[in-house]
C-alpha positions, 0 to 999 in steps of 0.5 A: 500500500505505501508503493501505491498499490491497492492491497487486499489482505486475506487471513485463509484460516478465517474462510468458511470452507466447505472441504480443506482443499481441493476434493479432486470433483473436477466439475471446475472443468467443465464449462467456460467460467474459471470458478471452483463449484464448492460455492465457499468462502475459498472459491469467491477468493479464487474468482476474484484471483484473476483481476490481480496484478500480484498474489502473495503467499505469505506464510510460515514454514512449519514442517518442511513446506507449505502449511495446511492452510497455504496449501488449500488455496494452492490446490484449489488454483486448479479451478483457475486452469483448462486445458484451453487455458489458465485465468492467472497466466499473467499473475505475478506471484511472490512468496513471502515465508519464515522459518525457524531453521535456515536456508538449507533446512527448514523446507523453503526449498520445497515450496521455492520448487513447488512455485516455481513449478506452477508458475512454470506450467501455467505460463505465468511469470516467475514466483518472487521470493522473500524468505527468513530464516532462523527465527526461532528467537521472537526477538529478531522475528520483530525485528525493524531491520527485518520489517524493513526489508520485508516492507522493500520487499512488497514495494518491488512488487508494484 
């Protein structure tokens, strides 16, 4: 918001869903409207995904990739994607995550991969990535020197 940007903030753990994640149903597909049928608080999120320059992740890193509740939205892109195309082809997606451990052992790459993976399949640009690692002390998660380069972060997305 202070580069400009319109930003909307979505707490995944507060929607009402139907089921944790995709049920694997494929009814999605059918048709030409990029919409996931379960009819929750989850599929009105992910239509209106489409009309976003930028979506970010931001998450912790609990046991060696994405949490449950990232993990439910990511699944459920599958509504946003056909065979005759993918309604989020031009999304810039960026993820902001820490972790406890480091670089080389908390599982970031495991969620670097899994991005880079989807944004490769769907056509879309490349995932940005902001990581920190070695948080296991509340003192420097609150860090100002953290939230500021958290915060050059989100501006370099605009």
């Amino acid at each position: 918001a202070e580069a400009g940007a319109e930003v909307k903030s979505v707490a995944v753990s507060s929607l009402s869903c139907k089921v944790a994640g995709c049920c694997g149903c494929c009814a999605c597909q059918a048709g030409k409207e990029f919409k996931c049928v379960l009819g929750d608080d989850l599929a009105d999120l992910l239509a209106s995904i489409p009309s976003y320059d930028t979506v970010v992740i931001a998450s912790g890193i609990y046991f060696f990739g994405f949490p449950a509740q990232a993990k439910m939205v990511i699944d459920r892109f599958m509504c946003l994607c056909k065979e005759s195309g993918c309604a989020i082809s031009k999304t810039q997606f960026a993820l902001m995550t820490t972790a406890g451990g480091d670089i080389n052992d908390s599982g970031v790459s495991t969620m670097h991969d899994t991005m880079n993976f989807i944004t490769g399949y769907i056509g879309a640009p490349q995932t940005k990535f902001f990581f920190e690692g070695g948080l296991m002390d509340d003192c420097k998660a609150l860090s100002d020197e953290l939230k500021n380069r958290a915060s050059e972060f989100g501006k370099s997305l605009v």
